[in-house]
Structure formats: structure tokens, C-alpha cells
C-alpha positions as CSV (number, residue, x, y, z in Angstrom):
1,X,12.4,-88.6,57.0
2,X,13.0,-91.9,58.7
3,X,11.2,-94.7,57.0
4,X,10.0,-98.1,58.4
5,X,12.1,-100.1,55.7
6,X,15.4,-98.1,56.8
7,X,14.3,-99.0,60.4
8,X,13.5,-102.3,59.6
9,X,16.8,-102.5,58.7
10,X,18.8,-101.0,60.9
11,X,17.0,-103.3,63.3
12,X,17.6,-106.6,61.9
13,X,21.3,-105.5,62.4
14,X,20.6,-104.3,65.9
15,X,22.5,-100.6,64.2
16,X,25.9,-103.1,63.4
17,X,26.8,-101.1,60.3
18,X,29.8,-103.9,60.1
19,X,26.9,-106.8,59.7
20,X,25.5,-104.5,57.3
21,X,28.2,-104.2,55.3
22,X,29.0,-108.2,55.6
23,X,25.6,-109.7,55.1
24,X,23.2,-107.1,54.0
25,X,21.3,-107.9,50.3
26,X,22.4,-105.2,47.9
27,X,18.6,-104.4,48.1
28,X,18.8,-103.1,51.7
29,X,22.2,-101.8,51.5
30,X,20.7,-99.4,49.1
31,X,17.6,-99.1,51.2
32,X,19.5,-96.9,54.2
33,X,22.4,-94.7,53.4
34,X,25.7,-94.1,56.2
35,X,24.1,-90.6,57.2
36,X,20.4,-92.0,58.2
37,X,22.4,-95.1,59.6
38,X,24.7,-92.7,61.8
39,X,21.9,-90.6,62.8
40,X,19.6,-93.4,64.0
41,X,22.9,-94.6,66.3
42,X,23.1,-90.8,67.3
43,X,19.2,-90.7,68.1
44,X,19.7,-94.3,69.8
45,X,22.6,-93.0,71.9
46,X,20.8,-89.8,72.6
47,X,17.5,-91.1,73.8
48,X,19.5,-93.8,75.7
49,X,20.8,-91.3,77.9
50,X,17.4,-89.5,78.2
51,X,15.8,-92.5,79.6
52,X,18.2,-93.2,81.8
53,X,18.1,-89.8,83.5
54,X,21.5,-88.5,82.4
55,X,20.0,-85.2,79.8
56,X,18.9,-82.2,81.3
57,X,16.0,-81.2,80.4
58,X,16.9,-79.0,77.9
59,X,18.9,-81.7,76.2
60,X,15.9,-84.2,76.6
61,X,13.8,-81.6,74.7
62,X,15.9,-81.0,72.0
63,X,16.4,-84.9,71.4
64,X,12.9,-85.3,71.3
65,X,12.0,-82.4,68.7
66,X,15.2,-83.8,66.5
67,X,13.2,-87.5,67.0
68,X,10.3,-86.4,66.0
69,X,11.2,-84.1,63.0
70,X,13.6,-87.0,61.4
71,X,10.4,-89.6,61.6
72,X,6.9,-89.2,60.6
73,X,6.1,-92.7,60.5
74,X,4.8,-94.2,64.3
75,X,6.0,-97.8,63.4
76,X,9.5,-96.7,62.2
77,X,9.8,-94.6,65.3
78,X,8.3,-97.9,67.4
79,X,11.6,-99.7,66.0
80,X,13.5,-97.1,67.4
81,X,11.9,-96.7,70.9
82,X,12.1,-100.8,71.2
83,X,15.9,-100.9,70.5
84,X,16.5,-97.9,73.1
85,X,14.8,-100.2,75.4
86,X,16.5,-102.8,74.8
87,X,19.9,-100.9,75.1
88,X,18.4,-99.8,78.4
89,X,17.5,-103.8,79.7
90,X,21.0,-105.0,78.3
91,X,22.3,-102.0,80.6
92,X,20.9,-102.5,83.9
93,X,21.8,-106.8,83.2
94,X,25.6,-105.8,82.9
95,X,25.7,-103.5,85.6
């Protein structure tokens, strides 16, 4: 399961696993591994796409039962569904 601390994380770096790797403490380097850190930019990218209207909705089910089997945790998946918005305002400001 996705935790709030991985999230937490993953969020201070806005999912930039090269500023991880640069200016993460050793403490929250250990705290999320490369797989979670992948899959949360998979689930990012994935939702992403949902929201914009661009899944069927077979794909946007499947996302959403992955989602909610990889996080029991309401404020870790908070973090997520804020960055996914985000991605989504940063979107529409560039187009």
C-alpha cells in the first residue's frame, strides 16, 4: 500500500525522481523505493488522461480499481488526486 509519508514525498518533489536523487535526506530516500515511485508516476499519468476524457471507460475503471487497491490511506490518495490536478491546470495554461 501507498502510504502518506511516500506521498508526502513524492510530492515535495512534484514525482522528479532526479531531485530526489539530488536533494532527498537519506531518511526519505529510504522512505519510497523506484517501483512505488514509478507507479505513483504511472497512476499520475493514468488518471491524467482519465480526467481529461482521453480513457474509455473501461480503461477509466480499471485505473480506478488499480488506485484504489495500491492506497488505503484517504490523505495519501488526496496527494495524488491534488497533483493530477495540478498536471491538469498546468495543461490547459500551456495549451
Amino acid at each position: 500500500m501507498i502510504s502518506r509519508a511516500q506521498m508526502e514525498v513524492y510530492a515535495k518533489y512534484d514525482g522528479d525522481v532526479d531531485a530526489r536523487a539530488t536533494f532527498a535526506r537519506s531518511a526519505e530516500r529510504g522512505l519510497i523505493s523506484e517501483a512505488v515511485w514509478r507507479q505513483v508516476d504511472r497512476f499520475r499519468e493514468d488518471l491524467g488522461r482519465v480526467r481529461a476524457g482521453l480513457a474509455t471507460p473501461e480503461y477509466a475503471a480499471r485505473v480506478e480499481r488499480e488506485v484504489a487497491a495500491a492506497f488505503s490511506d484517504p490523505v495519501a490518495l488526496s496527494i495524488l488526486a491534488r497533483l493530477v490536478d495540478a498536471d491538469g491546470t498546468r495543461t490547459r495554461a500551456a495549451g
